[in-house]
C-alpha atoms as a printed R data frame, in Angstrom:
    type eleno elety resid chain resno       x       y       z
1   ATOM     1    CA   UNK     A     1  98.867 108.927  95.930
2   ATOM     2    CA   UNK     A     2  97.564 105.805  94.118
3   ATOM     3    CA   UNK     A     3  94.308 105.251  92.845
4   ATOM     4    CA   UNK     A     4  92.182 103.631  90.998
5   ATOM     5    CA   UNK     A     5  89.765 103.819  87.894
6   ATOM     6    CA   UNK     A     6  88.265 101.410  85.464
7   ATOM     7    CA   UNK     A     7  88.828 102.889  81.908
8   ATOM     8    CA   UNK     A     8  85.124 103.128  81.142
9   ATOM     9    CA   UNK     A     9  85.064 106.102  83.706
10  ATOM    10    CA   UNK     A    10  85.909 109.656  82.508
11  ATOM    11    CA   UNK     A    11  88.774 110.412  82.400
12  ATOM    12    CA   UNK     A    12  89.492 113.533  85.481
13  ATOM    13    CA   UNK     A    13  92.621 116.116  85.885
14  ATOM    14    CA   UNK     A    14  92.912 114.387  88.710
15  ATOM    15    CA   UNK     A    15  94.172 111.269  87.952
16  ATOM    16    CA   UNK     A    16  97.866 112.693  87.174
17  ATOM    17    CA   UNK     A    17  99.509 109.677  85.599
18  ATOM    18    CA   UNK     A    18  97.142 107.091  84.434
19  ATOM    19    CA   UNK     A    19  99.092 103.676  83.572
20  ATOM    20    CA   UNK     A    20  96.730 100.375  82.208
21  ATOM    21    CA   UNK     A    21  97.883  97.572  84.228
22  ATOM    22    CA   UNK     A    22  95.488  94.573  82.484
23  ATOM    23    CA   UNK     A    23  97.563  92.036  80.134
24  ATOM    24    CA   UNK     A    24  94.788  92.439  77.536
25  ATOM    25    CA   UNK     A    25  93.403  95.486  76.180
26  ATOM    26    CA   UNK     A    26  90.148  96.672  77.309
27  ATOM    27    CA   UNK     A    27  87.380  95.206  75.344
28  ATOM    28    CA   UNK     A    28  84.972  97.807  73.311
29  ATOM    29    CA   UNK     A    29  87.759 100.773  73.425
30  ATOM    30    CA   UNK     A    30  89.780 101.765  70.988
31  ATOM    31    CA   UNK     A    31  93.707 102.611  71.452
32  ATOM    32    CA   UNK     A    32  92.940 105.942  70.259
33  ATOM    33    CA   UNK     A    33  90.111 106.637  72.502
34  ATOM    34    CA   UNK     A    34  91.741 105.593  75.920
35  ATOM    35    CA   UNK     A    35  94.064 108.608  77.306
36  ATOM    36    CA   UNK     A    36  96.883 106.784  79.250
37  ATOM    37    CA   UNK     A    37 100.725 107.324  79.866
38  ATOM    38    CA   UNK     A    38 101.733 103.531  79.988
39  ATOM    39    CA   UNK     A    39 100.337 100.400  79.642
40  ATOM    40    CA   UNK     A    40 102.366  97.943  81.603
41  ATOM    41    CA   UNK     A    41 101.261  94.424  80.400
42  ATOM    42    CA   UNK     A    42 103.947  92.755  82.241
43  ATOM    43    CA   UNK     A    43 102.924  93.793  85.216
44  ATOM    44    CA   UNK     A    44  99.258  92.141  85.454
45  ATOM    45    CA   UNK     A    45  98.897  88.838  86.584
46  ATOM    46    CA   UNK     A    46  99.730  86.037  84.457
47  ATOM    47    CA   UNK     A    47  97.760  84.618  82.228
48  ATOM    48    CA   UNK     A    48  97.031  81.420  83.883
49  ATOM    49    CA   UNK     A    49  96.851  82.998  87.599
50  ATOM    50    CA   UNK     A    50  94.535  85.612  85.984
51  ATOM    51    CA   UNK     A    51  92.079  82.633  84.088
52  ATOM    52    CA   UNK     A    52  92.211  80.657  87.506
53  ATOM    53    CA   UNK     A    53  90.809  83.454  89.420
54  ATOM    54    CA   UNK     A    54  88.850  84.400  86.807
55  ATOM    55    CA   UNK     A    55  86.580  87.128  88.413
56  ATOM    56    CA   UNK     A    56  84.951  84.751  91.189
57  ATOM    57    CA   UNK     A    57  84.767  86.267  94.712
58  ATOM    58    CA   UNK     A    58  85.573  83.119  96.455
59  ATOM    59    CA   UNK     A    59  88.812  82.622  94.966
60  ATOM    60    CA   UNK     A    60  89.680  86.421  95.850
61  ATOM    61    CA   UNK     A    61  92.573  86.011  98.940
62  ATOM    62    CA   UNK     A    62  94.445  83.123  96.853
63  ATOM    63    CA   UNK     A    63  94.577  85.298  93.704
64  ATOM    64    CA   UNK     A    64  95.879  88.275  95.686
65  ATOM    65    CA   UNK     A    65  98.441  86.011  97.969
66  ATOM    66    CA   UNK     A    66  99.518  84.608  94.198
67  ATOM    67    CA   UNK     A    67  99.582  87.560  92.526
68  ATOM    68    CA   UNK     A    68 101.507  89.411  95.073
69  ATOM    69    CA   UNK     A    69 104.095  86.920  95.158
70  ATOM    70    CA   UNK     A    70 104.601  87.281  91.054
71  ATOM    71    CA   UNK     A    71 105.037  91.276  91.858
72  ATOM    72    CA   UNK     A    72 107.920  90.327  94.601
73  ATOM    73    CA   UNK     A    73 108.887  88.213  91.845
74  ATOM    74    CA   UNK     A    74 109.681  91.471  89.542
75  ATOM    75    CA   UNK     A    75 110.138  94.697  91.118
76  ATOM    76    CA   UNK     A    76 111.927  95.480  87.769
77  ATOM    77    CA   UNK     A    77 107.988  96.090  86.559
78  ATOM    78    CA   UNK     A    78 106.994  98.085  89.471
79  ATOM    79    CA   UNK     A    79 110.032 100.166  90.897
80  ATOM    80    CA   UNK     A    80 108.935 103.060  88.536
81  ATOM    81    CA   UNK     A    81 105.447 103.654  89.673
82  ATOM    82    CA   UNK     A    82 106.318 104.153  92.869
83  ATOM    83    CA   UNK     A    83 108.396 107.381  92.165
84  ATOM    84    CA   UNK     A    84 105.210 108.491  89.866
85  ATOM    85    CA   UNK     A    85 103.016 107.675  93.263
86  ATOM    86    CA   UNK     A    86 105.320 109.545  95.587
87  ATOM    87    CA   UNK     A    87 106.127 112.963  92.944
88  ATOM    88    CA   UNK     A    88 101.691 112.834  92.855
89  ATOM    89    CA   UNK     A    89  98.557 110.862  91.826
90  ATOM    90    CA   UNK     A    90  99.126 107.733  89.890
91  ATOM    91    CA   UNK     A    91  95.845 105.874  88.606
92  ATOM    92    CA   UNK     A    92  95.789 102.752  87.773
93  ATOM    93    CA   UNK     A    93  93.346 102.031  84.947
94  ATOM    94    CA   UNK     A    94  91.552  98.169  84.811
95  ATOM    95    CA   UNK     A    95  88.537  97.357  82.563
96  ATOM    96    CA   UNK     A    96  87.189  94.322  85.156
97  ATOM    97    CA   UNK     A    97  83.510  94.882  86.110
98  ATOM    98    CA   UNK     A    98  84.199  94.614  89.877
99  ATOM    99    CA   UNK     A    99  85.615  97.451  91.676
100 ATOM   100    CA   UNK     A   100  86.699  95.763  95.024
101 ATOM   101    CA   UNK     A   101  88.575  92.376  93.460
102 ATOM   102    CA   UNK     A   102  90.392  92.930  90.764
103 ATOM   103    CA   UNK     A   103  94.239  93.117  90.041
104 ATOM   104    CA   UNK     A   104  94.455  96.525  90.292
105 ATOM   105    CA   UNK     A   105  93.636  96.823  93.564
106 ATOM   106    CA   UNK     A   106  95.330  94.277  94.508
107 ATOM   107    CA   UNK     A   107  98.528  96.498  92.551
108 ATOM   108    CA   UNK     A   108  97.232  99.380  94.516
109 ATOM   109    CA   UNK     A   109  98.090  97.763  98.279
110 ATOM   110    CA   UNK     A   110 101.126  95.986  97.111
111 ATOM   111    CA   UNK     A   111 102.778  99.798  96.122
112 ATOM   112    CA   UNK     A   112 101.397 101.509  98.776
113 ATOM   113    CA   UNK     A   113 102.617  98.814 101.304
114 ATOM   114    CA   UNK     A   114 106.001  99.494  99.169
115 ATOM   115    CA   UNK     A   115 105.823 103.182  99.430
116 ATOM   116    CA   UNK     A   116 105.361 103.182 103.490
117 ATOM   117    CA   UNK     A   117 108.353 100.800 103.782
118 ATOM   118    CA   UNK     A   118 109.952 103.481 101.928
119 ATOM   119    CA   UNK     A   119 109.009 105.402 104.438
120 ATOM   120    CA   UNK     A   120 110.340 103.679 107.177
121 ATOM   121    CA   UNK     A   121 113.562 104.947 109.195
122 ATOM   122    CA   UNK     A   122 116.066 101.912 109.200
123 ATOM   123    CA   UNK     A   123 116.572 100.239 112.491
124 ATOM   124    CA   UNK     A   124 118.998 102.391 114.618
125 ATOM   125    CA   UNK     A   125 122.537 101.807 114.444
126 ATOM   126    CA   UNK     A   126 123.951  99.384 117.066
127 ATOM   127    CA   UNK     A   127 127.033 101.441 118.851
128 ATOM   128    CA   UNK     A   128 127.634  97.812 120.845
129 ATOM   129    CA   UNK     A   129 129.476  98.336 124.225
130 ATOM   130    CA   UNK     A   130 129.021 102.020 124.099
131 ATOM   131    CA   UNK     A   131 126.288 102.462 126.542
């Protein structure tokens, strides 16, 4: 199961392994004070895909269409958390205000898309003239 949290919120048993995925630390927290497994840096958006966004609704779909093709870019950065999501909860922690656009959601559909392709039987095997 993925999920996510902003890491203002408490933190739950719940929320199994709980990985930062922002390029910058969270702003008013200290590194002692935050209770996380990982902090992934390379795996948030880049720097200038996350300052042209920069939080404004309206530019939304192209952030998520750009940011999705940097994670195809590098499933080196990924791979791992989808093991963590499929052995139990993985929660992905963000400090942005918004709760509905922000790059960890967007991280959220782009592994659980991942995790049901994994899913997926292959296409049957073709046996040719044998019919």
């Amino acid at each position: 199961m993925i999920q996510c949290k902003r890491v203002y919120d408490a933190v739950d048993a719940s929320d199994g392994r709980r990985v930062l995925v922002d390029r910058l630390w969270p702003r008013g927290v200290r590194k002692d004070a935050l209770v996380f497994d990982a902090w992934l840096q390379e795996l948030a958006p880049s720097t200038a895909l996350r300052q042209r966004f920069a939080h404004v609704d309206e530019r939304f779909n192209e952030f998520r269409r750009r940011y999705w093709q940097q994670l195809n870019n590098h499933p080196e950065h990924w791979m791992a958390l989808l093991d963590i999501a499929e052995r139990g909860t993985l929660t992905l922690l963000y400090a942005a205000k918004d709760t509905q656009h922000n790059n960890a959601q967007v991280l959220a559909e782009f592994l659980q898309q991942e995790l049901d392709r994994r899913d997926r039987p292959s296409s049957p095997v073709c046996y040719g003239n044998e019919l």
